[in-house]
N, C-alpha and C positions, 0 to 999 in steps of 0.2 A: 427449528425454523432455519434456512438459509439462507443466505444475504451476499450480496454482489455490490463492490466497493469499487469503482474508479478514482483514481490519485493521481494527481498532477504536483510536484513536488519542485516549485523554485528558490533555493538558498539565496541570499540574500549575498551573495561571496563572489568574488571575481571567479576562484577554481571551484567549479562548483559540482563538477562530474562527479572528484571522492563522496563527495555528499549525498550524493542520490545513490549510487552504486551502491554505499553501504547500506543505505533503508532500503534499496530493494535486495539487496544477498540476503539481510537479515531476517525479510519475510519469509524470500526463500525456505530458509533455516527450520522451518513450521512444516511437517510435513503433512499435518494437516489441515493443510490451507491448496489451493491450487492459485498461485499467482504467475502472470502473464503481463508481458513486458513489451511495449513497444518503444517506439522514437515520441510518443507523445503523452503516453500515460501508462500507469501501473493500474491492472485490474486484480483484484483478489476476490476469490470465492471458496464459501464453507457456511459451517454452522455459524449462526449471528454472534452469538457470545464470544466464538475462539478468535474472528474478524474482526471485532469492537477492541475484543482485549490486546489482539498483536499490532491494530492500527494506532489506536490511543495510546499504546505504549512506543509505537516505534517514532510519533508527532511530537511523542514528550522527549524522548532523547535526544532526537534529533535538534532540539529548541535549547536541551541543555548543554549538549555537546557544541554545537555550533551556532550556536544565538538564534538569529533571522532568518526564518522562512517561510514561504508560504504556500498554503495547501491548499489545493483545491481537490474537492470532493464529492461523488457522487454512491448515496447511497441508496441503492434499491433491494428491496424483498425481494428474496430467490434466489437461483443457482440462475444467473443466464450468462455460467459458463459456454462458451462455445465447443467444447470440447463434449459440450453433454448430448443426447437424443435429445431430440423432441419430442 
């Protein structure tokens, strides 16, 4: 099963750029994930399990690493990568 993740990622920090930059390189870092990067939100797409397990875990460091933040989330069933056919 595949699964399409939109994240909205605000630190609770005055410099808050290092903050996002790192959770999004470190999805990056997943080569089997396709994530896409705008000025307003991160989208990730793949198998649901590999998506659940690198978002859940990048929400958890991120919380332990740098305290307060907040996420906003959308998750939907499927690949509605843009990058796919139709």
């Amino acid at each position: 099963m595949k699964l399409s993740v939109e994240i909205s990622k605000y630190p609770l920090h005055q410099d808050y750029i290092p903050f996002i930059k790192g959770f999004i390189d470190r999805l990056n870092e997943n080569a089997n994930l396709e994530v896409i990067t705008n000025t307003m939100s991160t989208q990730v797409f793949g198998d649901y399990d590999e998506v659940m397990n690198a978002v859940t875990s990048e929400i958890k460091r991120s919380h332990q690493e740098f305290g307060k933040a907040i996420f906003v989330c959308k998750f939907i069933g499927g690949d509605l990568s843009p990058n796919k056919e139709v």
